[in-house]
PDB file with one MODEL, atoms N, CA, C and O in Angstrom:
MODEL        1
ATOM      1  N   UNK A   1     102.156  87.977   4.841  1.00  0.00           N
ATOM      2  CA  UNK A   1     102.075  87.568   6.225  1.00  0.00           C
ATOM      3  C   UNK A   1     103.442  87.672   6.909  1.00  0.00           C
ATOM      4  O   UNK A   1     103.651  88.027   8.069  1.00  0.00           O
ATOM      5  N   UNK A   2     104.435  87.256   5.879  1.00  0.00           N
ATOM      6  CA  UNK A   2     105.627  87.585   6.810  1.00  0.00           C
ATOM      7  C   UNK A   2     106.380  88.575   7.501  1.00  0.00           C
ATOM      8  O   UNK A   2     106.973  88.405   8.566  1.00  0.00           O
ATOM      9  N   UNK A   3     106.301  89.975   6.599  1.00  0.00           N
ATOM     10  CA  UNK A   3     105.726  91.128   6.119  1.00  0.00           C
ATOM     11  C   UNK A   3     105.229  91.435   7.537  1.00  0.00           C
ATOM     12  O   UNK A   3     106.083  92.112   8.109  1.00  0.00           O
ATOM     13  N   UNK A   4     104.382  91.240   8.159  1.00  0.00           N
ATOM     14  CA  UNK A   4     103.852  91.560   9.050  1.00  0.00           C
ATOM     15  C   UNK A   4     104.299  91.242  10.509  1.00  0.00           C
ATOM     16  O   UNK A   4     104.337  92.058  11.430  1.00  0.00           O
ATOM     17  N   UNK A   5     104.645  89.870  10.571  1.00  0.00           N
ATOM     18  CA  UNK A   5     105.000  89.567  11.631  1.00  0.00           C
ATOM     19  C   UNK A   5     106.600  89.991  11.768  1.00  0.00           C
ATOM     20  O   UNK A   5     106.988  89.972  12.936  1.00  0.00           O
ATOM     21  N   UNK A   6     107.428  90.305  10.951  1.00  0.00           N
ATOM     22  CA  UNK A   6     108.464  90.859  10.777  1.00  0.00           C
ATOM     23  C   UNK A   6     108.486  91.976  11.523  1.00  0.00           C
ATOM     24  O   UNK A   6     109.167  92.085  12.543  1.00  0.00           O
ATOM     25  N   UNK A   7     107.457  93.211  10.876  1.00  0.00           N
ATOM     26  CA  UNK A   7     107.280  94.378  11.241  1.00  0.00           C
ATOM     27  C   UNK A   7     106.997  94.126  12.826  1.00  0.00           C
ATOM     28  O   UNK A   7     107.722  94.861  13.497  1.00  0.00           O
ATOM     29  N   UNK A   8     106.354  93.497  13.425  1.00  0.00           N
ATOM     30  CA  UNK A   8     105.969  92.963  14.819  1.00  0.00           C
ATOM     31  C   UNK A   8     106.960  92.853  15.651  1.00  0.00           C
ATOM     32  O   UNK A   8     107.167  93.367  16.750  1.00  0.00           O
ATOM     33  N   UNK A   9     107.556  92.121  15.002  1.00  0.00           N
ATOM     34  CA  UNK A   9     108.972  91.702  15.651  1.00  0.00           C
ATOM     35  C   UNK A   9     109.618  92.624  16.294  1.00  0.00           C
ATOM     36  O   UNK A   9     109.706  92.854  17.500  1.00  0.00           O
ATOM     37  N   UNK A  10     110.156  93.239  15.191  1.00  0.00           N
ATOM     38  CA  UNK A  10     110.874  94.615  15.189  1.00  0.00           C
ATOM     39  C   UNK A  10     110.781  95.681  16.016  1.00  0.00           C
ATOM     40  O   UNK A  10     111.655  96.230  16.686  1.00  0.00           O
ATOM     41  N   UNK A  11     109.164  96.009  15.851  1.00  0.00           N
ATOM     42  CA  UNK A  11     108.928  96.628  16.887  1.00  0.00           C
ATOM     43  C   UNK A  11     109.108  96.689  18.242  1.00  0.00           C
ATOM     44  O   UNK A  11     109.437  97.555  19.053  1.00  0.00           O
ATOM     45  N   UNK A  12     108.669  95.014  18.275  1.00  0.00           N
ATOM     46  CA  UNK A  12     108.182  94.460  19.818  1.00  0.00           C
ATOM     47  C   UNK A  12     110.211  94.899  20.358  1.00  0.00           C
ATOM     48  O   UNK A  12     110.555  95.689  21.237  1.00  0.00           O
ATOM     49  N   UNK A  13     110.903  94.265  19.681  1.00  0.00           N
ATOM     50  CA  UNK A  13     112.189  94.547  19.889  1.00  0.00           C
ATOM     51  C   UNK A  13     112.768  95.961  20.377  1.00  0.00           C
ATOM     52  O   UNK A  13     113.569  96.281  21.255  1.00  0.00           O
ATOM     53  N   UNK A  14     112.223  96.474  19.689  1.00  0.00           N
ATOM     54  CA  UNK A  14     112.162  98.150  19.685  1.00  0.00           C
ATOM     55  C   UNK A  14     111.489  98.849  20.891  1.00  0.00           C
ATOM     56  O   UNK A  14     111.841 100.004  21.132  1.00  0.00           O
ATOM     57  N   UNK A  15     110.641  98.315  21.601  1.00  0.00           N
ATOM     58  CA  UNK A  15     109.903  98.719  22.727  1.00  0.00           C
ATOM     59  C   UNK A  15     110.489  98.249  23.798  1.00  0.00           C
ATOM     60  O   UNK A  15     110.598  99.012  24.758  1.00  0.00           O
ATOM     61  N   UNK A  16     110.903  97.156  23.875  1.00  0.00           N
ATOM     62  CA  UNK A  16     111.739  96.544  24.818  1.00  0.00           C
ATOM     63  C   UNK A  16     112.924  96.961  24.870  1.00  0.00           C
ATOM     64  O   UNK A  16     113.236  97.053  26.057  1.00  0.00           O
ATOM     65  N   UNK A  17     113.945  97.331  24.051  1.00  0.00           N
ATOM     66  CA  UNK A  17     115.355  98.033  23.879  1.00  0.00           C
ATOM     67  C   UNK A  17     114.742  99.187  25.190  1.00  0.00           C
ATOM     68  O   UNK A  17     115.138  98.957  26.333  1.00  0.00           O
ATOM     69  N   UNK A  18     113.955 100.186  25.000  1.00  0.00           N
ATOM     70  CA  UNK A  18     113.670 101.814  25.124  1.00  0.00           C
ATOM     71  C   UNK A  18     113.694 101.157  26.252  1.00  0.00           C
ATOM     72  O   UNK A  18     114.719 101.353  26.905  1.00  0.00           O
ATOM     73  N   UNK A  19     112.735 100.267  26.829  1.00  0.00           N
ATOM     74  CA  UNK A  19     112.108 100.067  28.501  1.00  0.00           C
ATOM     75  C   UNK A  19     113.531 100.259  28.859  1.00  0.00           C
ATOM     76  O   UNK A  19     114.010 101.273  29.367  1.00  0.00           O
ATOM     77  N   UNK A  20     114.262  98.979  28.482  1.00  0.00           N
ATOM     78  CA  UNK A  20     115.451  98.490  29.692  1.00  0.00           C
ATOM     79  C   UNK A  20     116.120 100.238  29.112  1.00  0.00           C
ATOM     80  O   UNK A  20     116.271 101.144  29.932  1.00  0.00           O
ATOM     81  N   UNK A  21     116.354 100.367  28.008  1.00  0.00           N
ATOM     82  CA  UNK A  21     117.599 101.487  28.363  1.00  0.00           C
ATOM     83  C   UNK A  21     117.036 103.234  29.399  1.00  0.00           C
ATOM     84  O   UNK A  21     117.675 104.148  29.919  1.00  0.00           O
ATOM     85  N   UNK A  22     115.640 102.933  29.256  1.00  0.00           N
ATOM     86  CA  UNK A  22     115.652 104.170  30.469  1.00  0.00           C
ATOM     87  C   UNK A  22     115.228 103.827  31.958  1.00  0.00           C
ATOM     88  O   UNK A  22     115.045 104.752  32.749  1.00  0.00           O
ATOM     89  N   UNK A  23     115.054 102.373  32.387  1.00  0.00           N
ATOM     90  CA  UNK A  23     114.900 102.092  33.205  1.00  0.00           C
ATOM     91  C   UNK A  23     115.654 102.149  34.154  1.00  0.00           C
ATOM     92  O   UNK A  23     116.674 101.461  34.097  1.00  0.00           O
ATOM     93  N   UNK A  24     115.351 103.177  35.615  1.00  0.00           N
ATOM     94  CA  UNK A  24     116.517 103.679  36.553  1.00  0.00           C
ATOM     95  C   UNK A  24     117.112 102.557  37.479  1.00  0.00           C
ATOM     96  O   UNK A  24     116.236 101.877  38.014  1.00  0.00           O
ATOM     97  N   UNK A  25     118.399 102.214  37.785  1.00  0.00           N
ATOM     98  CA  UNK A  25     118.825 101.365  38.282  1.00  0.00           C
ATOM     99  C   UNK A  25     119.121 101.706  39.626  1.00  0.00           C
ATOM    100  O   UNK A  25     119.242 102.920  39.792  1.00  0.00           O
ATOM    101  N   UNK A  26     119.280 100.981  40.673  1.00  0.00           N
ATOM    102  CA  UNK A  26     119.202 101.029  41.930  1.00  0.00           C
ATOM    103  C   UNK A  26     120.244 100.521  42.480  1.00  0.00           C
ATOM    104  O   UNK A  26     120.397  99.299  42.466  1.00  0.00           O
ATOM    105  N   UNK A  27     121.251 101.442  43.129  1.00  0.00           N
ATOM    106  CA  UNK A  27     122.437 101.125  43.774  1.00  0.00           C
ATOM    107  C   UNK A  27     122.472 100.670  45.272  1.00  0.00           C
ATOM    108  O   UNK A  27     121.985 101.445  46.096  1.00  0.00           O
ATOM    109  N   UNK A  28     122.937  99.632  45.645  1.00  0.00           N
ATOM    110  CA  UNK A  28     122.599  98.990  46.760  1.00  0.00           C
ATOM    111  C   UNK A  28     123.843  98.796  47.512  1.00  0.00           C
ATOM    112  O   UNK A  28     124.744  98.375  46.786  1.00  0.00           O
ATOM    113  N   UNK A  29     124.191  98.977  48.781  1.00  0.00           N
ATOM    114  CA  UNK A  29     125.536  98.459  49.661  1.00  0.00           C
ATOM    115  C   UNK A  29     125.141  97.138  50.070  1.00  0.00           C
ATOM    116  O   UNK A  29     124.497  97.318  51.103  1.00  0.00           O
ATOM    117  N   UNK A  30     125.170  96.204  49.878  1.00  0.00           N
ATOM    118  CA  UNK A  30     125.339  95.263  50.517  1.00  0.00           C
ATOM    119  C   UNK A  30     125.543  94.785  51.956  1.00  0.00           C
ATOM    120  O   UNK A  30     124.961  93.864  52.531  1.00  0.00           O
ATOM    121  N   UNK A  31     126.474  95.589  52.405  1.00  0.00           N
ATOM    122  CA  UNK A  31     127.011  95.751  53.942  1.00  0.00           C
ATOM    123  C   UNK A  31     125.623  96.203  54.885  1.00  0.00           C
ATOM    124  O   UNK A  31     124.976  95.673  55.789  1.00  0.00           O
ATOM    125  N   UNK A  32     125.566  97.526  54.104  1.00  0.00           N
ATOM    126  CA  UNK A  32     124.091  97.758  55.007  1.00  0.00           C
ATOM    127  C   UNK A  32     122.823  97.763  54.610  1.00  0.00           C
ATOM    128  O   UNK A  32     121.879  97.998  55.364  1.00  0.00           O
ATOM    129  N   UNK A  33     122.724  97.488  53.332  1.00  0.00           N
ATOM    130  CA  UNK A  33     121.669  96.932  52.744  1.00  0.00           C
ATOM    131  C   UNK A  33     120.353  98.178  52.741  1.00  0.00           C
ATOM    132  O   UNK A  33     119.143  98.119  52.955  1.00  0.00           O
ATOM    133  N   UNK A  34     121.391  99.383  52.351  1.00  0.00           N
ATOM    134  CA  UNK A  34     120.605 100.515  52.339  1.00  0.00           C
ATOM    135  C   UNK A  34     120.747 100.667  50.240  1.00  0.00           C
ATOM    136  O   UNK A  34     121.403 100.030  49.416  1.00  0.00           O
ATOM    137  N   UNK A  35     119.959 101.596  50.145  1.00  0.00           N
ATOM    138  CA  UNK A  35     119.954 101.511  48.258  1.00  0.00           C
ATOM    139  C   UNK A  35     119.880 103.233  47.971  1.00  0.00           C
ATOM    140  O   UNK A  35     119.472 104.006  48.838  1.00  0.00           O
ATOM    141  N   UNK A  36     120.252 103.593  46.885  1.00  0.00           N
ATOM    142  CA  UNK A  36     120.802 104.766  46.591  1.00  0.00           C
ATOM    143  C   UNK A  36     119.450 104.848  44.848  1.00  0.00           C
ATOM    144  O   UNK A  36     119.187 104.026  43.971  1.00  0.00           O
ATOM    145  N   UNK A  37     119.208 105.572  44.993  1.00  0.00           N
ATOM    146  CA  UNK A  37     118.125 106.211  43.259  1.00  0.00           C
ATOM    147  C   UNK A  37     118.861 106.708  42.635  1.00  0.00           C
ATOM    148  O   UNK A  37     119.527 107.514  43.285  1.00  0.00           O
ATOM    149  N   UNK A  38     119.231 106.620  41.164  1.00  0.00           N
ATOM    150  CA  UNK A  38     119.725 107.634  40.420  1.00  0.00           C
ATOM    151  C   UNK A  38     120.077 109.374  40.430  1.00  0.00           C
ATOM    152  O   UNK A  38     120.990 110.064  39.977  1.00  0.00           O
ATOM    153  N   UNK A  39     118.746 109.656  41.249  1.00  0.00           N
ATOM    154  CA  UNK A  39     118.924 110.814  41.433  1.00  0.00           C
ATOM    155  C   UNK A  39     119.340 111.249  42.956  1.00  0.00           C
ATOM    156  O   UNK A  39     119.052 112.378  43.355  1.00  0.00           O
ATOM    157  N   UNK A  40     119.930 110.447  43.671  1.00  0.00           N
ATOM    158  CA  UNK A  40     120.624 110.691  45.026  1.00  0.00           C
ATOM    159  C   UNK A  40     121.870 110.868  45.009  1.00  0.00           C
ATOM    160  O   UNK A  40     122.571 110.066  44.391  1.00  0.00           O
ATOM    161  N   UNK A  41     122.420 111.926  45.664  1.00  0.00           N
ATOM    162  CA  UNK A  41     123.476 112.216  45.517  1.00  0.00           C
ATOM    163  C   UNK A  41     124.591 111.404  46.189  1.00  0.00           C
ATOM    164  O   UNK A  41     125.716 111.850  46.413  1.00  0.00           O
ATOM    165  N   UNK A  42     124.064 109.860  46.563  1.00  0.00           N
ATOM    166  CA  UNK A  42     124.722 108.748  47.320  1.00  0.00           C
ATOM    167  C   UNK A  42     124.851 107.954  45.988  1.00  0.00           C
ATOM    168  O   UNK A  42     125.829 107.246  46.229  1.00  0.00           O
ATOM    169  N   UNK A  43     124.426 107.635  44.663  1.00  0.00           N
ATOM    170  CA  UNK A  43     124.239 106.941  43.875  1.00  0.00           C
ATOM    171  C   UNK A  43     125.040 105.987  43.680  1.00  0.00           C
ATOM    172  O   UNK A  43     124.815 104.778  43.737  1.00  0.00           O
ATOM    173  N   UNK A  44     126.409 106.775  43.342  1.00  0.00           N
ATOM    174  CA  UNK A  44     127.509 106.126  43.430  1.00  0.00           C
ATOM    175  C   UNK A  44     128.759 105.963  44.171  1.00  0.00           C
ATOM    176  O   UNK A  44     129.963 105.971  43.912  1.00  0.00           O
ATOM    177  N   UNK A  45     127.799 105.773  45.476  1.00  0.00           N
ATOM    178  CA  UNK A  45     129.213 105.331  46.744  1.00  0.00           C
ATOM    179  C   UNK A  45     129.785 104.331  46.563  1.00  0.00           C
ATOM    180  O   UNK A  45     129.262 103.346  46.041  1.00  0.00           O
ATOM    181  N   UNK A  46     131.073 104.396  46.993  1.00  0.00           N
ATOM    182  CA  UNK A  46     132.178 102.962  46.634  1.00  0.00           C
ATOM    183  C   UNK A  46     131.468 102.403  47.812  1.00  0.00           C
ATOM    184  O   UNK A  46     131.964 103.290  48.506  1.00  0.00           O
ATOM    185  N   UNK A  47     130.937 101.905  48.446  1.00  0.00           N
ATOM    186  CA  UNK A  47     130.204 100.570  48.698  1.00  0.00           C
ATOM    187  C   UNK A  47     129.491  99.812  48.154  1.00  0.00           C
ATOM    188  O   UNK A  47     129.617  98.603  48.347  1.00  0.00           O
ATOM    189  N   UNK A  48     128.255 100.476  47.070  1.00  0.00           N
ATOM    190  CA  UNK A  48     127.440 100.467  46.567  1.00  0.00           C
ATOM    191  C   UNK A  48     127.807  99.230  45.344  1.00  0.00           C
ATOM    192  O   UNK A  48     127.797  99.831  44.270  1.00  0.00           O
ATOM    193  N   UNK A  49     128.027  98.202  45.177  1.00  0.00           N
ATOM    194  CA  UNK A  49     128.140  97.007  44.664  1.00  0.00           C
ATOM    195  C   UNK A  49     126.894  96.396  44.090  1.00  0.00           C
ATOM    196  O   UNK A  49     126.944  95.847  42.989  1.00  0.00           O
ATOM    197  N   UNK A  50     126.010  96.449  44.637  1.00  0.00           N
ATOM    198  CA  UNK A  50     124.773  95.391  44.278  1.00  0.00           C
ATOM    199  C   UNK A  50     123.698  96.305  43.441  1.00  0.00           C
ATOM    200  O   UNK A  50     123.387  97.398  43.915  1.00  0.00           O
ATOM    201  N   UNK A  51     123.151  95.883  42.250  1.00  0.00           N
ATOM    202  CA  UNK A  51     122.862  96.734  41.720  1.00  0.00           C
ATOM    203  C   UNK A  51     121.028  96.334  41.029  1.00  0.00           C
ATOM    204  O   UNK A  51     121.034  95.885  39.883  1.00  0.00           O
ATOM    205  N   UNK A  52     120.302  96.418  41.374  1.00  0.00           N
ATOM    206  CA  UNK A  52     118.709  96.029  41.133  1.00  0.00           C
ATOM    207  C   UNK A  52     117.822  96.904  39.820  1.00  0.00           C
ATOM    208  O   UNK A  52     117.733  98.130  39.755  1.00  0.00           O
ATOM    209  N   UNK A  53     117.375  96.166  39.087  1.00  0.00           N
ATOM    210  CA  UNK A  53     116.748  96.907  38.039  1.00  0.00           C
ATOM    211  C   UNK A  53     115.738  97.777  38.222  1.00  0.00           C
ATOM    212  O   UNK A  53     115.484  98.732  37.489  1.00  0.00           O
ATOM    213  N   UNK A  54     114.918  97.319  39.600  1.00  0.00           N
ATOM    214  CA  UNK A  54     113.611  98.116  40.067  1.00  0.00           C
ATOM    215  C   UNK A  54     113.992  98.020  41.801  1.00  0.00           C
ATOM    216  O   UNK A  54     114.705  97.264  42.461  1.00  0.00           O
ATOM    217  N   UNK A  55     112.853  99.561  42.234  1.00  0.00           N
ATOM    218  CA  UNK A  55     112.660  99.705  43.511  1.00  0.00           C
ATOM    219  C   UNK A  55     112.166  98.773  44.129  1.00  0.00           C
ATOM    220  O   UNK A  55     112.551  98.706  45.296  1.00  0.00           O
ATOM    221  N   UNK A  56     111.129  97.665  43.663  1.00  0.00           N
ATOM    222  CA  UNK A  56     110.654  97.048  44.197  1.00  0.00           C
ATOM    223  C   UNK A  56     111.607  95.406  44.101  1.00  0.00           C
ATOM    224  O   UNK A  56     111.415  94.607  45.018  1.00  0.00           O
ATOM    225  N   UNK A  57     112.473  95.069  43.094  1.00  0.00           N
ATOM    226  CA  UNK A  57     113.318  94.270  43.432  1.00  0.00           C
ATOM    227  C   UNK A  57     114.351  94.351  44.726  1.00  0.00           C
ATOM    228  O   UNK A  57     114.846  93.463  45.421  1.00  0.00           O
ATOM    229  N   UNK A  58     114.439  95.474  44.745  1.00  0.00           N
ATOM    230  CA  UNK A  58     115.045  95.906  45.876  1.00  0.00           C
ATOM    231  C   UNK A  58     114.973  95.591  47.272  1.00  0.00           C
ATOM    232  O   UNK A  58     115.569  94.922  48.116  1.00  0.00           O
ATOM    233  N   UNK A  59     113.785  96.516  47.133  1.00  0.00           N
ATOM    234  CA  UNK A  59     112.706  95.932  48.371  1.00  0.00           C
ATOM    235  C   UNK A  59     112.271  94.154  48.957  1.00  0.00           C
ATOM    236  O   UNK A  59     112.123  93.663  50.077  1.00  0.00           O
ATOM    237  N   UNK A  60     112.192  93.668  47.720  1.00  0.00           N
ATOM    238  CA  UNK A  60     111.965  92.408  47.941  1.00  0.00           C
ATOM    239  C   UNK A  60     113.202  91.705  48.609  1.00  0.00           C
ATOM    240  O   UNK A  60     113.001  90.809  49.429  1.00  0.00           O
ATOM    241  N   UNK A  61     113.904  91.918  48.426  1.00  0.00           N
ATOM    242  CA  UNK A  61     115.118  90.988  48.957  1.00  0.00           C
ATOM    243  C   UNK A  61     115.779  91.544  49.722  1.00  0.00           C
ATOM    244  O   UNK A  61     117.007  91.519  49.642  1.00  0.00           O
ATOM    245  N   UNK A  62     115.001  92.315  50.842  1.00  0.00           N
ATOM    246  CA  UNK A  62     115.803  93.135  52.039  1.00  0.00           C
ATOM    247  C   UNK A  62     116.412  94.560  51.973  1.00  0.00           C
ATOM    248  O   UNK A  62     117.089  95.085  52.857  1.00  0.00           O
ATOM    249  N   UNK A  63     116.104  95.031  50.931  1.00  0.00           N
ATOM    250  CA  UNK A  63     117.454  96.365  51.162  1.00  0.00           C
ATOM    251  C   UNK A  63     116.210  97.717  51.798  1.00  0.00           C
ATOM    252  O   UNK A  63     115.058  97.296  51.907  1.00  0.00           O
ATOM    253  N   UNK A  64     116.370  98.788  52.074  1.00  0.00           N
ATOM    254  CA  UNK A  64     116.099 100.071  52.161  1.00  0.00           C
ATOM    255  C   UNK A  64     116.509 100.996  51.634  1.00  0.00           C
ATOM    256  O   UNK A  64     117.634 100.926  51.141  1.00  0.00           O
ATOM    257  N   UNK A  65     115.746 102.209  51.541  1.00  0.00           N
ATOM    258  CA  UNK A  65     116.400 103.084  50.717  1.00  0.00           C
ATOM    259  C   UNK A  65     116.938 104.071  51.703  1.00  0.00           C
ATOM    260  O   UNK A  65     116.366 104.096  52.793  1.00  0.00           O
ATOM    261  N   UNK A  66     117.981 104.923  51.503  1.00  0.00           N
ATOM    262  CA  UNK A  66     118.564 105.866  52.192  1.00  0.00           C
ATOM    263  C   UNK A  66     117.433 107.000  52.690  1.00  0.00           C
ATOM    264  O   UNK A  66     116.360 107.185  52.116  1.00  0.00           O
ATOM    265  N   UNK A  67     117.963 107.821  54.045  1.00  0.00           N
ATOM    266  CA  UNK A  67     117.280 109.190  54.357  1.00  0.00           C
ATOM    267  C   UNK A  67     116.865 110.337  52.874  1.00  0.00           C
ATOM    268  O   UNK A  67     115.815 110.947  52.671  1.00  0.00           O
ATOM    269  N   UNK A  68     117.819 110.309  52.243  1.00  0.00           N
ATOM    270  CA  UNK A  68     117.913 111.510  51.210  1.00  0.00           C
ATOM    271  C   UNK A  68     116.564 110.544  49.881  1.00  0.00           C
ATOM    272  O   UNK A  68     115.412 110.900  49.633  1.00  0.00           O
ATOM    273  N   UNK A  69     117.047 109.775  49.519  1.00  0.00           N
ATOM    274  CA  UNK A  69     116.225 108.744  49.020  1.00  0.00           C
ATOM    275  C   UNK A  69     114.329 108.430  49.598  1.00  0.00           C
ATOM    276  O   UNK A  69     113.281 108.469  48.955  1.00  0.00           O
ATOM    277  N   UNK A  70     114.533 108.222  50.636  1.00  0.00           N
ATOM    278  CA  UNK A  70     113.302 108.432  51.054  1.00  0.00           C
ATOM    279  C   UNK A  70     112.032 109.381  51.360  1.00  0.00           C
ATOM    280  O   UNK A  70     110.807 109.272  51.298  1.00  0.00           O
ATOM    281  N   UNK A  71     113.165 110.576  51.800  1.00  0.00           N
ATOM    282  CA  UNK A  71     112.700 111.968  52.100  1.00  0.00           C
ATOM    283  C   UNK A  71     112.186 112.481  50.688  1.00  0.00           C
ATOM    284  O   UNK A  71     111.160 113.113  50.437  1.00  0.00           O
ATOM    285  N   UNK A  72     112.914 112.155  50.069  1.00  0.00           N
ATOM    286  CA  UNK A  72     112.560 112.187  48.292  1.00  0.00           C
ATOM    287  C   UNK A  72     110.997 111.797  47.859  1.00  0.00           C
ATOM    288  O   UNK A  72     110.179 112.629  47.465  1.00  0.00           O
ATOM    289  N   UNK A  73     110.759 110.449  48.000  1.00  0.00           N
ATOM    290  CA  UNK A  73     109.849 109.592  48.158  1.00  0.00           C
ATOM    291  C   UNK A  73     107.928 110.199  48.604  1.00  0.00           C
ATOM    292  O   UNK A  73     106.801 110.142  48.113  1.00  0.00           O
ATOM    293  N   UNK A  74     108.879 110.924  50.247  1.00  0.00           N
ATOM    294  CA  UNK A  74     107.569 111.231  50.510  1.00  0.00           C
ATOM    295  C   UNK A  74     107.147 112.800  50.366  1.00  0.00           C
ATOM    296  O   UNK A  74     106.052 113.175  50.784  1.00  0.00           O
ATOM    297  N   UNK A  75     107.928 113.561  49.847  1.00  0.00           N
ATOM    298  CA  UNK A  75     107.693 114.711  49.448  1.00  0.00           C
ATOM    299  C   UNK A  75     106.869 114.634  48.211  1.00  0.00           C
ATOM    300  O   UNK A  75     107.196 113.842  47.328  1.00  0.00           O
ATOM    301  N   UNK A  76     105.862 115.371  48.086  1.00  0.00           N
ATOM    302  CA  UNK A  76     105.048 115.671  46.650  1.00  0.00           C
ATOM    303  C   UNK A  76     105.002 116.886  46.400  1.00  0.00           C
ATOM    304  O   UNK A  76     105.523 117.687  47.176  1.00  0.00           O
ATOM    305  N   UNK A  77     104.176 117.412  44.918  1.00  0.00           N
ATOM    306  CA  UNK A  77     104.405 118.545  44.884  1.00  0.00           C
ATOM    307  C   UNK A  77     103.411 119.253  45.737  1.00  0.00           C
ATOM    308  O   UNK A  77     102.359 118.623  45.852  1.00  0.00           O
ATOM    309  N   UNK A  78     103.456 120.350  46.345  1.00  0.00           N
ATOM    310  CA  UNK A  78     102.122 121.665  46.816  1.00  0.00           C
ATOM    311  C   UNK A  78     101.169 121.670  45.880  1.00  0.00           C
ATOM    312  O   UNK A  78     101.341 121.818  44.670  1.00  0.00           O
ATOM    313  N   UNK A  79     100.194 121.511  46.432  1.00  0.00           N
ATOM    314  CA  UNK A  79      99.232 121.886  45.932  1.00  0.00           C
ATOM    315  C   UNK A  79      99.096 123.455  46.090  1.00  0.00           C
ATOM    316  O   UNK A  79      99.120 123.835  47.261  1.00  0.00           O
ATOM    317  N   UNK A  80      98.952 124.467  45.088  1.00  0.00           N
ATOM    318  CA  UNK A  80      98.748 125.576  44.991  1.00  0.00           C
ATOM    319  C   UNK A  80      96.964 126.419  45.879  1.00  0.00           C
ATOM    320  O   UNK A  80      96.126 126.656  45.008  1.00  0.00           O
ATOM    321  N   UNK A  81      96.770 126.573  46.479  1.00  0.00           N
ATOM    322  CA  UNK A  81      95.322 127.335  47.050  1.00  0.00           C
ATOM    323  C   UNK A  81      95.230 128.571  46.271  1.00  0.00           C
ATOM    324  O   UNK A  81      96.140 129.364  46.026  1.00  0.00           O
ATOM    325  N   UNK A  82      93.947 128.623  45.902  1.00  0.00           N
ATOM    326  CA  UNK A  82      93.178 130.192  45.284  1.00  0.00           C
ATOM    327  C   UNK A  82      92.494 130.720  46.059  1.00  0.00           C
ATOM    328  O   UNK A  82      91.926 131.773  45.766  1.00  0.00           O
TER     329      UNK A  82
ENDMDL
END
C-alpha cells in the first residue's frame, strides 16, 4: 500500500512540476496596465514589472493586452476552400 501511494505521490508531483514549468507568463506594465504574451515582441519591456501566471489573472485585476498581443488573439488560421 505504501508502494502505491508513493508512486502517486511522485507522480502527482511530477505533473504539477511540467504544468507550472511550461506555463506562459504574462508581462504586465503597471503604469499602463497593458500586458505583453511570451510570444510578443513587447515581452520584455523595461516597464514591464508585474508579472501574472495566466491571461485570465491578468484580466481579472485590470490589465489589457497590447495591439500586437491582441491582433494575435483574434487572428485564426484560414480555413482552406476546395
Amino acid at each position: 500500500m505504501k508502494k502505491v501511494v508513493s508512486k502517486f505521490l511522485v507522480l502527482s508531483v511530477m505533473i504539477f512540476s511540467f504544468s507550472i514549468a511550461f506555463a506562459a507568463e504574462i508581462h504586465c506594465n503597471p503604469d499602463t496596465k497593458t500586458c505583453h504574451k511570451s510570444t510578443c515582441r513587447y515581452y520584455n519591456c523595461k516597464g514591464c514589472t508585474k508579472v501574472f501566471a495566466s491571461e485570465e489573472e491578468a484580466l481579472e485585476n485590470g490589465y489589457k493586452f497590447c495591439k500586437v498581443c491582441a491582433k494575435e488573439k483574434k487572428e485564426s488560421p484560414k480555413k482552406s476552400k476546395k
